[in-house]
C-alpha positions in Angstrom: 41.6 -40.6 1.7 43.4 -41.9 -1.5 45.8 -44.8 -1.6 48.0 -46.1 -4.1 47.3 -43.0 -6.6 48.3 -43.7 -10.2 49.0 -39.8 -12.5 45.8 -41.0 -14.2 44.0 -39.8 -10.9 42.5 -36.2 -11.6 43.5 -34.8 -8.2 47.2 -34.9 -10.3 48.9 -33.0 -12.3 52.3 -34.2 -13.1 55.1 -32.5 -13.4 54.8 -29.1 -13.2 57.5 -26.5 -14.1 59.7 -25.1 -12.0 58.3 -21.4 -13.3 54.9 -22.7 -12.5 55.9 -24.0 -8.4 58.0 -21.3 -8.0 57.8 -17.6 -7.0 60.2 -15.2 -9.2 61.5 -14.0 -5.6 62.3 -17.6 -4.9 63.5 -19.1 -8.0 66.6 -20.4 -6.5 64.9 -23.3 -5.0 64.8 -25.1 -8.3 68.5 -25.6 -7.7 67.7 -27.5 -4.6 63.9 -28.8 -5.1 62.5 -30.8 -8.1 58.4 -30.4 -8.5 57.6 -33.7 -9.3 53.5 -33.5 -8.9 50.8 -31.3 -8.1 48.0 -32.4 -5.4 44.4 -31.1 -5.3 43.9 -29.4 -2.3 40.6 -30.0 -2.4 41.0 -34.1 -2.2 42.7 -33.5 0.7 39.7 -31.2 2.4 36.8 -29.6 0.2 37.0 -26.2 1.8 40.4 -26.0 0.2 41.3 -24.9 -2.9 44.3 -24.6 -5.1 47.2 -27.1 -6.6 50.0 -28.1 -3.9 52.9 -29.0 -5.8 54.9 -31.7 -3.9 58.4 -31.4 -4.4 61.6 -34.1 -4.3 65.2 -32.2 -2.7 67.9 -33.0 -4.0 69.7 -33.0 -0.2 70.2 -34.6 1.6 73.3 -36.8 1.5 74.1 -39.5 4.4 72.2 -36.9 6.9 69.2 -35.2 7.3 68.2 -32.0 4.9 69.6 -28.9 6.7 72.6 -30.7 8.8 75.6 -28.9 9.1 74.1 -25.4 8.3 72.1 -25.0 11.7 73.4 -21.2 11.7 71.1 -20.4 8.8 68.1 -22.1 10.5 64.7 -20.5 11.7 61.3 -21.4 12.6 60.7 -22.3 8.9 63.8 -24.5 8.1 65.4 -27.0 10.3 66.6 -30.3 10.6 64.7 -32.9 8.2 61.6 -29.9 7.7 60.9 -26.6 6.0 58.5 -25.0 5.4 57.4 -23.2 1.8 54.9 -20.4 1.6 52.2 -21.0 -0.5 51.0 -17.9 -2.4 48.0 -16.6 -3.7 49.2 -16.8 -7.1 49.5 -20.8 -6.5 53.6 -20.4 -6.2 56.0 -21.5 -3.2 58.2 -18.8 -1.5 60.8 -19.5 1.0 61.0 -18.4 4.3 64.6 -18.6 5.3 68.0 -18.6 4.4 69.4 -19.8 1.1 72.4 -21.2 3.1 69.8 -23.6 4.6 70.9 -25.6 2.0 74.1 -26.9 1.4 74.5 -26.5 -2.2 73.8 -22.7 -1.9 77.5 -22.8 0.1 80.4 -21.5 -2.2 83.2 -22.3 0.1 83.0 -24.9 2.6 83.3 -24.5 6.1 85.3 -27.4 7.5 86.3 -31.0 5.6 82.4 -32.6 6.5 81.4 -29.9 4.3 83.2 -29.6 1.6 83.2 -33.8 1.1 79.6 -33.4 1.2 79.4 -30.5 -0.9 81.1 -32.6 -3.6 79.4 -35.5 -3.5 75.7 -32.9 -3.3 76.9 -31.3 -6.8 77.0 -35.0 -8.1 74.0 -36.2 -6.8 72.1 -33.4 -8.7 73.6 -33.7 -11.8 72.5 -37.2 -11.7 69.0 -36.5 -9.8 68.1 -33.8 -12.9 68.8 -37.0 -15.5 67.0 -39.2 -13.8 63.7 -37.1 -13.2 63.9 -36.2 -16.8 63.8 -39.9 -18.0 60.9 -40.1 -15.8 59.4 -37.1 -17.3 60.2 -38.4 -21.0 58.6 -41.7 -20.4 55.3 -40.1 -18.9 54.8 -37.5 -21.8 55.7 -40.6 -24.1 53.0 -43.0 -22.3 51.1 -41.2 -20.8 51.8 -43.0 -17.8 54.1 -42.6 -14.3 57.0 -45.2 -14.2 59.0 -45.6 -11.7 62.5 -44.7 -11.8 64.1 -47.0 -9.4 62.1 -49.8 -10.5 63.4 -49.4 -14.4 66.7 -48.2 -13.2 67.5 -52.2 -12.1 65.3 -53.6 -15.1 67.2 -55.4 -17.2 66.4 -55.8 -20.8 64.5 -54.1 -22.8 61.2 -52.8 -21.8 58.0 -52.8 -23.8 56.6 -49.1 -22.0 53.8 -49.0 -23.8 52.6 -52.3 -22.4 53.6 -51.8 -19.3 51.7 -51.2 -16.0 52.0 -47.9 -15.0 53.5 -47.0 -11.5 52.2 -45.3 -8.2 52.8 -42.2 -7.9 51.6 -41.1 -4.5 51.0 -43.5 -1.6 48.3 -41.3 -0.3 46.6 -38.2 -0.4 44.4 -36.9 2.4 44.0 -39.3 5.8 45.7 -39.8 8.6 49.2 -40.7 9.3 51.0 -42.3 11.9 54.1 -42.6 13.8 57.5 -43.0 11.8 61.1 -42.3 11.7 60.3 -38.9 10.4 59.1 -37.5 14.1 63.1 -36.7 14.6 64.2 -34.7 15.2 60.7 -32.6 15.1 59.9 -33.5 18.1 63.0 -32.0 19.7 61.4 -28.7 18.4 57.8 -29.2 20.1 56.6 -29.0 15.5 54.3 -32.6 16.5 50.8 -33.5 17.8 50.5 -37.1 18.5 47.1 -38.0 19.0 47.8 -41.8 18.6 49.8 -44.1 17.1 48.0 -43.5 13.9 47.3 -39.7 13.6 49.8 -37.6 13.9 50.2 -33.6 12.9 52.7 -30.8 12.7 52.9 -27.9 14.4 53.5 -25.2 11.8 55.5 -22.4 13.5 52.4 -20.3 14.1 51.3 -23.1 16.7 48.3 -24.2 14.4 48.2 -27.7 13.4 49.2 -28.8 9.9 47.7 -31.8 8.3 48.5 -34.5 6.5 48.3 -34.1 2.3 50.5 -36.6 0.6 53.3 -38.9 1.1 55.4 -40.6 -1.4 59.3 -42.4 -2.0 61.5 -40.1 -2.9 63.2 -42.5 -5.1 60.2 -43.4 -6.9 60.9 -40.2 -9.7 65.0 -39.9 -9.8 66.5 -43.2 -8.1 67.6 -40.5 -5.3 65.6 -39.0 -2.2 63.9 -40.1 1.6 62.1 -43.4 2.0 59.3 -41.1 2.0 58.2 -37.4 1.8 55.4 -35.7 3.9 53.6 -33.3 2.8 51.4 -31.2 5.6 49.5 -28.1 4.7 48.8 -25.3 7.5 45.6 -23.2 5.9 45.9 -19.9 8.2 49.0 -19.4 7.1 48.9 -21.4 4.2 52.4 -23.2 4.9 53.2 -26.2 3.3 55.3 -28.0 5.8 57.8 -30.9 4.0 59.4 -33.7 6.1 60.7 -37.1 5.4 61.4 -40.3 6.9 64.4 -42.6 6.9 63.7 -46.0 7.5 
């Protein structure tokens, strides 16, 4: 297990393109997903191979990720989890219904939705700046600062100076209860063994373990306290979830 890892790390590679994450059949998710990092698969277990990118949605907004379009659900997208296909050619491909997302909507079904629709449209206007400050300073440096930190800094900073940032809390290890087993549990997608391992339950009833976990906030002052990552190797699922504290 790695804690506290910095971008200097060399199971990282920070941020990747959105060409580079994303299959051309599923290029639409860069409308609603921002690729932040890459994670070694091997750090996590050596019989794995391949870059996992871990990515930062723009949704949610006062819910969970997925409220309010539960007709466009399946076994891949629910509630606060979805899961992305990861291909042979390194690349995520979705599994379900654009209209999982609530940005993909053109007209709003009811008032909830179109107020949160409006405020959604903002919030990734703004989340796209802010990452690409974040991304500007780390080509610039050479380092990972982060956002929400320097967001509140007053003054000016000296970044070449400065202390770089974590980027991931941990890659690899265990993980334990949180916030983020809801609603999952409701759909029978955890393992608890304790109160300090727990898995998913990808949807082809295999267990998915733990990669990486990190604050959303951390790389565009937007996101869940923190985002899972879990990675199913039969069916090579990466399984995202997040927790809200």
């Amino acid at each position: 297990m790695l804690e506290d890892v910095k971008s200097s790390n060399p199971h990282l590679r920070m941020f990747p393109s959105a060409d580079e994450v994303f299959a051309p059949s599923s290029a639409f998710l860069s409308q609603h997903l921002l690729p932040v990092v890459s994670v070694d698969l091997a750090a996590v277990n050596p019989a794995w191979s391949g870059w996992l990118p871990f990515v930062n949605p723009i949704e949610p907004y006062e819910c969970y990720i997925g409220d309010g379009t539960e007709p466009f659900h399946n076994e891949f997208a629910k509630a606060n989890v979805f899961c992305l296909r990861f291909n042979e050619q390194g690349q995520y491909e979705w599994l379900a219904d654009e209209r999982y997302f609530l940005l993909a909507h053109t007209e709003p079904s009811d008032d909830w939705q179109r107020q949160m629709m409006a405020e959604l449209g903002k919030e990734r206007l703004e989340a796209i700046k802010q990452l690409a400050i974040t991304e500007q300073r780390y080509r610039q440096y050479g380092k990972f600062f982060d956002n929400n930190k320097y967001s509140f800094q007053r003054g000016e900073v000296d970044f070449s100076q400065a202390e770089e940032d974590v980027v991931l809390d941990q890659i690899g290890g265990e993980v334990g209860c949180g916030n983020w087993e809801y609603p999952l549990s409701d759909y029978g997608m955890l393992e608890i063994v304790d109160d300090e391992t727990t898995y998913l339950i990808a949807p082809n009833g295999k267990r998915a373990y733990f990669v990486a976990a990190a604050d959303g906030y951390r790389f565009n002052q937007r996101g869940a306290d923190w985002i899972l990552l879990f990675y199913e190797p039969e069916s090579r699922l990466a399984m995202f979830t997040f927790d809200w504290t």
